[in-house]
C-alpha positions as semicolon CSV with decimal commas, in nm:
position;residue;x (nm);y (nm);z (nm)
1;X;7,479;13,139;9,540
2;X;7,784;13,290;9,499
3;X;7,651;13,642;9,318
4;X;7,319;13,746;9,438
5;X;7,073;13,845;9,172
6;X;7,016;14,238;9,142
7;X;6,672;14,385;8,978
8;X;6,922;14,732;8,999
9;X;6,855;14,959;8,648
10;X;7,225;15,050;8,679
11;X;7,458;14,778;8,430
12;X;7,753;14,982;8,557
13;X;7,715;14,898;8,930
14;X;7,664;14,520;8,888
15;X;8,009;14,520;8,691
16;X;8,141;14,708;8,971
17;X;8,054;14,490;9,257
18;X;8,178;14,156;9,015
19;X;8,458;14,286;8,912
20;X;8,529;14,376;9,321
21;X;8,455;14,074;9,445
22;X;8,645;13,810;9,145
23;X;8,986;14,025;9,151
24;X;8,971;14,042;9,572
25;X;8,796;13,735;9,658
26;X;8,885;13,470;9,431
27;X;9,244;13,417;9,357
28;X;9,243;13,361;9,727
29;X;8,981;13,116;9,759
30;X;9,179;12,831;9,893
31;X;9,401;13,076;10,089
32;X;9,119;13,191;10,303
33;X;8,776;13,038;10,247
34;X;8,615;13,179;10,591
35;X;8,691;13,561;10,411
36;X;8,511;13,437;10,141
37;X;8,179;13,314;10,267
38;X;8,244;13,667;10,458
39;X;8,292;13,854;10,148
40;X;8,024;13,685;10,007
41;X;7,733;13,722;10,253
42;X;7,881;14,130;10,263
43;X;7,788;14,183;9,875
44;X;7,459;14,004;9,931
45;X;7,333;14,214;10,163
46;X;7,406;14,532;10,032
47;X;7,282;14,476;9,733
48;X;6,946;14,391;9,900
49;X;6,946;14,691;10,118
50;X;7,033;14,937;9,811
51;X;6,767;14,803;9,610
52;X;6,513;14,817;9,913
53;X;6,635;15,169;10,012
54;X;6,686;15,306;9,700
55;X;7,023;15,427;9,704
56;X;7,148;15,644;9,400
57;X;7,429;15,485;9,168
58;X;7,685;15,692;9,260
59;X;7,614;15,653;9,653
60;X;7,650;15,296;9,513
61;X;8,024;15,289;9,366
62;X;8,104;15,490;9,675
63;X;7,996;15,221;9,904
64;X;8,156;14,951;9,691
65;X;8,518;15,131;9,669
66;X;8,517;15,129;10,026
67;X;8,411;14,791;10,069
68;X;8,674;14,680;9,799
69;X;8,933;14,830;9,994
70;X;8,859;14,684;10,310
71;X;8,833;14,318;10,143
72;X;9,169;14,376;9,959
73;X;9,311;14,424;10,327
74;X;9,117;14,144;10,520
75;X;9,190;13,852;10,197
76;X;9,566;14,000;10,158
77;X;9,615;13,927;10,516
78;X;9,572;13,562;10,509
79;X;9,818;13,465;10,223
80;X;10,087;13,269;10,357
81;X;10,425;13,342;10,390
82;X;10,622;13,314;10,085
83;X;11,013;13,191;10,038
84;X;11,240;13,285;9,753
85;X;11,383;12,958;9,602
86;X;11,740;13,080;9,783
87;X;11,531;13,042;10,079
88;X;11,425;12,678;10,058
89;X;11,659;12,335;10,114
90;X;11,459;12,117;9,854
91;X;11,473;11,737;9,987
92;X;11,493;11,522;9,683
93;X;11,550;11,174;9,837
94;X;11,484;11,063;10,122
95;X;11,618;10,722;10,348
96;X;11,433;10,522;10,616
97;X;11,647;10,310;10,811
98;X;11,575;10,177;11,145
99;X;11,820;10,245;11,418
100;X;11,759;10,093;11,788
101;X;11,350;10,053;11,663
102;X;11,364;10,395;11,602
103;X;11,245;10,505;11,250
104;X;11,571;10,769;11,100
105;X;11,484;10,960;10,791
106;X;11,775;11,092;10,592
107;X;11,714;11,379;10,415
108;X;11,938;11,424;10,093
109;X;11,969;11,768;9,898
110;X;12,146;11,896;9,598
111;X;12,351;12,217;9,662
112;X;12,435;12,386;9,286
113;X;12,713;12,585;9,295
114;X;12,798;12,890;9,111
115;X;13,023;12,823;8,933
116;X;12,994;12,712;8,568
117;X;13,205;12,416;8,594
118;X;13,130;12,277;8,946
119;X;12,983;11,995;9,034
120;X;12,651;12,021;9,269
121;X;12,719;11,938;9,577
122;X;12,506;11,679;9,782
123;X;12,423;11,749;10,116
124;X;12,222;11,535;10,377
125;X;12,021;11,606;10,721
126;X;11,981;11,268;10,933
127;X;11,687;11,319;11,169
128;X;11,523;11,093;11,388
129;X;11,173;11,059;11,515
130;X;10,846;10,826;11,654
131;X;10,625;10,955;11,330
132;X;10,683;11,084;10,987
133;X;10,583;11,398;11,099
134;X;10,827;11,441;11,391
135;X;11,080;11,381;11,113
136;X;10,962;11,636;10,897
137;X;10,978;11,855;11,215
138;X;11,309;11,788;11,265
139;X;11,444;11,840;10,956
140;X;11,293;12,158;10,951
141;X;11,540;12,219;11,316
142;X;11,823;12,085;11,115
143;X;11,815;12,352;10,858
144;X;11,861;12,728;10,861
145;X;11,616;12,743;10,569
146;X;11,294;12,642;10,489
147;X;11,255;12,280;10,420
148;X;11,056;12,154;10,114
149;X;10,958;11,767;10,094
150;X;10,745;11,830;9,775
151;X;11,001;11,767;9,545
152;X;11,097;11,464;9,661
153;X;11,158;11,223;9,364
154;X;11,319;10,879;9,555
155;X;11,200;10,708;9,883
156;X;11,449;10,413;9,973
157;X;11,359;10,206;10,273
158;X;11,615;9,963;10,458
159;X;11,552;9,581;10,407
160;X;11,540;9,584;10,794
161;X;11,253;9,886;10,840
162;X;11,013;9,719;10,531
163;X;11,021;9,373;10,683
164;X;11,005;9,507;11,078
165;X;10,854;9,836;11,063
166;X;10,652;9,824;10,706
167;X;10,607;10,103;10,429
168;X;10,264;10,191;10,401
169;X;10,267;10,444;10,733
170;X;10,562;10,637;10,569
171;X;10,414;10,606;10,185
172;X;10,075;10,702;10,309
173;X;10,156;11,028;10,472
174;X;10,359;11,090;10,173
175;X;10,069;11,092;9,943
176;X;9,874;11,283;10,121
177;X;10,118;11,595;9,973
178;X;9,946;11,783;9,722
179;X;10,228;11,884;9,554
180;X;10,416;11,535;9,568
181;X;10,463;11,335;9,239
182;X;10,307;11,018;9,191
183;X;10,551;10,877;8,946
184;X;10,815;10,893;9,253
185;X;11,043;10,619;9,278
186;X;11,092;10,367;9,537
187;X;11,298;10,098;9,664
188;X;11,422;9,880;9,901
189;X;11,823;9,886;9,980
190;X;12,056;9,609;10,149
191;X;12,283;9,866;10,294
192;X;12,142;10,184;10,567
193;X;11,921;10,387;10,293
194;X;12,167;10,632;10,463
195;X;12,541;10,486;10,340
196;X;12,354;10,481;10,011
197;X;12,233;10,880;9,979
198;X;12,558;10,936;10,100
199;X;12,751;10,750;9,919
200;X;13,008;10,883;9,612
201;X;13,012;10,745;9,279
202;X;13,188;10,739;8,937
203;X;12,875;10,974;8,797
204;X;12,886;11,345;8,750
205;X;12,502;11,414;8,905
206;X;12,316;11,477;9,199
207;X;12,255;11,158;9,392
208;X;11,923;11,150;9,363
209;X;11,850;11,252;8,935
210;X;12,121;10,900;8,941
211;X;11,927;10,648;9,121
212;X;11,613;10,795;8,957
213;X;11,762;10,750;8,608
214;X;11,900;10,369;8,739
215;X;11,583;10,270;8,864
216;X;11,362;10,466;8,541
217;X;11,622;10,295;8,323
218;X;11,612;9,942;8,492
219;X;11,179;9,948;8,436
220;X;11,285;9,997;8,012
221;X;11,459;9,662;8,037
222;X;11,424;9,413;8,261
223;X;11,232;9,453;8,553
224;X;10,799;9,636;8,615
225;X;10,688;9,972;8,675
226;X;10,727;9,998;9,014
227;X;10,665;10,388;9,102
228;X;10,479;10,522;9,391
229;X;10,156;10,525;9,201
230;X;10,240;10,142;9,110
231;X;10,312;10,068;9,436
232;X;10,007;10,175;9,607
233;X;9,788;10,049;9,360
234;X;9,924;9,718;9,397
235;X;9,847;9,775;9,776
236;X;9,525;9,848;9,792
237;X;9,358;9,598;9,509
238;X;9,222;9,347;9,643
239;X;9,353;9,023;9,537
240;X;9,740;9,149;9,444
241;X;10,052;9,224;9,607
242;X;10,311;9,471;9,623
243;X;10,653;9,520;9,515
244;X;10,971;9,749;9,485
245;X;11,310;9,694;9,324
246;X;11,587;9,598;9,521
247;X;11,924;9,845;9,555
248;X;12,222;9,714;9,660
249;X;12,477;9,962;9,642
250;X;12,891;9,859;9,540
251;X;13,160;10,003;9,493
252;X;13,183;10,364;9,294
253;X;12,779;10,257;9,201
254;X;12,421;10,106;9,257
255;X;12,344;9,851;9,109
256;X;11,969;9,695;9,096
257;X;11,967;9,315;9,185
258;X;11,606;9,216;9,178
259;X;11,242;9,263;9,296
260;X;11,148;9,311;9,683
261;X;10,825;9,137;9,730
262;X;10,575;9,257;10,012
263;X;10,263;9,077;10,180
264;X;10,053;9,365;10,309
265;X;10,334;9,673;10,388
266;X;10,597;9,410;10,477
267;X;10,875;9,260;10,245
268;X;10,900;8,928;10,296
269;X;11,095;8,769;10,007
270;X;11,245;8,888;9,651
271;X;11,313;8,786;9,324
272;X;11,658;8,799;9,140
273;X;11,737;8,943;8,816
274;X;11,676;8,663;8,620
275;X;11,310;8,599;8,784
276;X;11,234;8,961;8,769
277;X;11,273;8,916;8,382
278;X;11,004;8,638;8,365
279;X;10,781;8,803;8,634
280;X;10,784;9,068;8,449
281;X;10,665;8,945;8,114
282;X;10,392;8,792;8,330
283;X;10,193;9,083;8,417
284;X;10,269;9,356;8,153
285;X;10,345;9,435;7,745
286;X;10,719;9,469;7,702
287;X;10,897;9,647;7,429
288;X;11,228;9,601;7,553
289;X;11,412;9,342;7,729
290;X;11,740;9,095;7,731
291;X;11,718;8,724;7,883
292;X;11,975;8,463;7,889
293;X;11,902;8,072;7,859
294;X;12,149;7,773;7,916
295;X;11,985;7,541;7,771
296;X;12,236;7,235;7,858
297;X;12,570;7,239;7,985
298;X;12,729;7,283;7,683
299;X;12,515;7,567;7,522
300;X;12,330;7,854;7,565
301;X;12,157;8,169;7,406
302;X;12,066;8,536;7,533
303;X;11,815;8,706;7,373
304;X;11,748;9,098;7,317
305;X;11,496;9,317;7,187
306;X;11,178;9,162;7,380
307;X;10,878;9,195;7,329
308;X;10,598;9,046;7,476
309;X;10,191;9,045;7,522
310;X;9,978;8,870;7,805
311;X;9,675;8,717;7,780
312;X;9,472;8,600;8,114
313;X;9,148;8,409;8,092
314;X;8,986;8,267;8,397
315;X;8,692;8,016;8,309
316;X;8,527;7,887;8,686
317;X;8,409;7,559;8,657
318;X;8,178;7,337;8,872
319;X;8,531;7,157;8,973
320;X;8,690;7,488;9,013
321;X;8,889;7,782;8,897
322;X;9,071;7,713;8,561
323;X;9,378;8,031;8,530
324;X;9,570;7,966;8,237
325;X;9,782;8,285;8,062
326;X;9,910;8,253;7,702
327;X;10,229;8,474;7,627
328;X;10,372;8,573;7,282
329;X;10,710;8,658;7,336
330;X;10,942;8,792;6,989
331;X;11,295;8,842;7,081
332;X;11,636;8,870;6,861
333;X;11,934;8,669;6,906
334;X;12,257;8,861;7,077
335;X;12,459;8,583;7,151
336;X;12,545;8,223;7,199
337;X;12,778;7,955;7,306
338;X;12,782;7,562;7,154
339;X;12,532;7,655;6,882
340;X;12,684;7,613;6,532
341;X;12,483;7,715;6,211
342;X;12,157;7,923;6,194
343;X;11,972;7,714;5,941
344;X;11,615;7,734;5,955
345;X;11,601;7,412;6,099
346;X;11,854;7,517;6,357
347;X;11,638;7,836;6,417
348;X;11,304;7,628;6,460
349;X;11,468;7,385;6,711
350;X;11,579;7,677;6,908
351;X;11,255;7,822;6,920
352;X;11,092;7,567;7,039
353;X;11,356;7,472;7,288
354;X;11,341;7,875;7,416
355;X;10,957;7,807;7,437
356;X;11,013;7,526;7,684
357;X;11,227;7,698;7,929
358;X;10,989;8,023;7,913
359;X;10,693;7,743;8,032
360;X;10,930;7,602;8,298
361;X;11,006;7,895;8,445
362;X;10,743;8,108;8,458
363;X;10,516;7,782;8,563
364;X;10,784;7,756;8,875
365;X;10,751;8,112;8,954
366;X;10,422;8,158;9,005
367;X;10,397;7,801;9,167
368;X;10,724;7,971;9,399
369;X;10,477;8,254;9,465
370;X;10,158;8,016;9,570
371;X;10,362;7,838;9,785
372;X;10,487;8,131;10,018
373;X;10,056;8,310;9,960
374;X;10,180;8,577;9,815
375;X;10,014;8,763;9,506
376;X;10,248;8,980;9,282
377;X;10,114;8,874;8,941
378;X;9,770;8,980;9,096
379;X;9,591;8,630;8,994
380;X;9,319;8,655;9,252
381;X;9,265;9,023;9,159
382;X;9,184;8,857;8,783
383;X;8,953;8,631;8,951
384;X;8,805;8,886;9,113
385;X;8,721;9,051;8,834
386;X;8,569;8,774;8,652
387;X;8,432;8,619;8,893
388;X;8,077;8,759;9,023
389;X;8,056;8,711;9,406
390;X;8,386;8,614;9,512
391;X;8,513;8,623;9,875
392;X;8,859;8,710;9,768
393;X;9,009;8,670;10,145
394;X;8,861;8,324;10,142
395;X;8,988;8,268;9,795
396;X;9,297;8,316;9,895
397;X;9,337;8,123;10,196
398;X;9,146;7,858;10,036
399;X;9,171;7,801;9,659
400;X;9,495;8,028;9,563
401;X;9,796;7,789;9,722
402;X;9,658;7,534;9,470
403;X;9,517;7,691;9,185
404;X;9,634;7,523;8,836
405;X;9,760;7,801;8,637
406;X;9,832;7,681;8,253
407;X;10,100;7,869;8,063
408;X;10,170;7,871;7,697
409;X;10,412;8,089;7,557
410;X;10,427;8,119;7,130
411;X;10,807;8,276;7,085
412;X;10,934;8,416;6,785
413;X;11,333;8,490;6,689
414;X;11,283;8,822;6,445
415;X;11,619;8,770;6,358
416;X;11,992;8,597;6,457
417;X;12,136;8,949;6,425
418;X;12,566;9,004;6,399
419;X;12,582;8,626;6,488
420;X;12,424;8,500;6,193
């Protein structure tokens, strides 16, 4: 019970000793509890012993002012140390290469300089240690101010550390950071994750806000949400794997090439660009999207402006499980080669020829995926959901590699656009 009841006569005094104890006690709850339960058991038993002695009201307030004064100095003692912001070296990205089987964090930091039209100025701390939190420890050595992971907005891990070394260590101690974001990007790079945060390029920001904005911009058009948040989620469901994109960097720029795939905390394949956009129309509602089709030789069409909606079902039958996903997909026409004439005939034909190649090759993609037992479009997790009872682990060993997943796909052209 956090105020004791009081059968006092005096309203005044039980204000007092409220008041007292919610302006010391309380705004440093989570600063010191132990002070608190101190605090607490304090006002308890004085009020008991006034009201069995007797005390008058104004031996009362006397008691409490003291008291109040000597809680004010206890609680105030155990607030922590705080830093001005011109104090603290905010890490906002942060690499994870592996170096002689060593794990080597580079910590990356924007520097804004005074002066109006300067350019911030990117600075980075490479450390080296056995555990995340060595690392942390020695970036902390590293710097002659106080070092703030918090505000970290981009993890990139090597190709070599995710396939050898795995994520989910790192990610995991990173999540357990109260103040961390959850919509944190990350990714997987070709190159060191160092040569990339220290890398220049043709773009007048802070390294970090600009492969945030690539990667954030990338998710609009072509390729999944793939944020911490996303990331773990995919992790832990049972039935599902995860992914990241992939970052290659080139000269004067990143660029993002495709989807890093992951069995457990490991990568162990990827997906281009061009797979990424089917994958992606797979497993979420698009508003936004551009694909390109060569449809023979001699012609070929890209289409703009997707948009497309999912549908799973998942009957199980005495023979088996029955997956099949219908798709509509409505898309604009940007450009094409060997097509003459947009008649609606023309315009039909096409449809129906674009409808084809979306079957193909999101049929061979997931078949791709069933082949190497790995789960990115989260079928089993579906299964699991509608199925009552199911051993997912033995599902997946068992059932998943063969699986017949039926896919139908009803596409649209809105419109030919300039080309019409």
């Amino acid at each position: 019970m956090l105020f004791p009841p009081s059968t006092m006569s005096s309203a005044s005094t039980i204000h007092l000793a409220g008041f007292t104890f919610m302006v010391v006690a309380v705004p440093s709850f989570f600063k010191c509890f132990d002070w608190i339960i101190l605090a607490n058991q304090k006002v308890t038993g004085m009020f008991q012993r006034f009201q069995k002695e007797k005390i008058s009201q104004q031996k009362v307030i006397k008691r409490m002012s003291i008291f109040s004064f000597m809680v004010m100095f206890l609680v105030g003692g155990c607030s922590p140390a705080s830093h001005h912001v011109e104090e603290i070296l905010y890490i906002q990205a942060q690499g994870h290469d592996l170096e002689d089987g060593e794990h080597r964090t580079t910590g990356l930091s924007t520097i804004f300089m005074a002066a109006e039209d300067a350019l911030p100025e990117n600075k980075t701390i490479n450390v080296s240690g056995e555990s995340l939190e060595t690392v942390y420890d020695s970036l902390q050595a590293e710097s002659p101010r106080y070092v703030d992971t918090g505000r970290t907005r981009v993890h990139l891990f090597h190709e070599d550390f995710a396939s050898q070394e795995g994520v989910f260590d790192t990610l995991d101690r990173v999540q357990k950071n109260p103040m961390i974001n959850q919509d944190m990007e990350v990714a997987i790079t070709r190159e060191p994750a160092r040569d990339m945060l220290e890398g220049e390029y043709d773009f007048q920001l802070p390294i970090f806000r600009y492969l945030q904005n690539l990667i954030e911009q990338n998710q609009e058009e072509q390729m999944p949400q793939t944020s911490l948040h996303d990331f773990l989620y995919n992790y832990y469901a049972e039935g599902a794997d995860a992914y990241m994109p992939m970052l290659e960097q080139k000269e004067g720029h990143v660029g993002v090439v495709g989807l890093a795939l992951f069995q457990d905390d490991r990568l162990v394949d990827e997906l281009n660009l061009e797979d990424t956009q089917m994958f992606r129309g797979l497993i979420e509602s698009t508003e936004e999207g551009t694909v390109h089709m060569k449809l023979n030789e001699n012609k070929g069409v890209t289409f703009h402006r997707l948009s497309s909606d999912s549908d799973w079902t998942i009957n199980q039958e005495p023979d088996g499980t029955h997956v099949q996903v219908d798709l509509e997909i409505n898309g604009a026409v940007r450009q094409t080669y060997g097509i003459e004439g947009y008649e609606q005939e023309n315009i039909e034909q096409l449809e129906q020829t674009a409808t084809e190649e979306f079957e193909r090759r999101m049929s061979e993609l997931i078949q791709y995926f069933q082949d190497r037992n790995i789960d990115p479009i989260g079928i089993g997790e579906r299964v699991g959901q509608n199925v009552r009872g199911l051993d997912i682990q033995q599902w997946e060993e068992e059932v998943y590699p063969d699986v017949d997943v039926e896919v139908n796909v009803d596409f649209t052209i809105e419109n030919t656009g300039a080309v019409e």
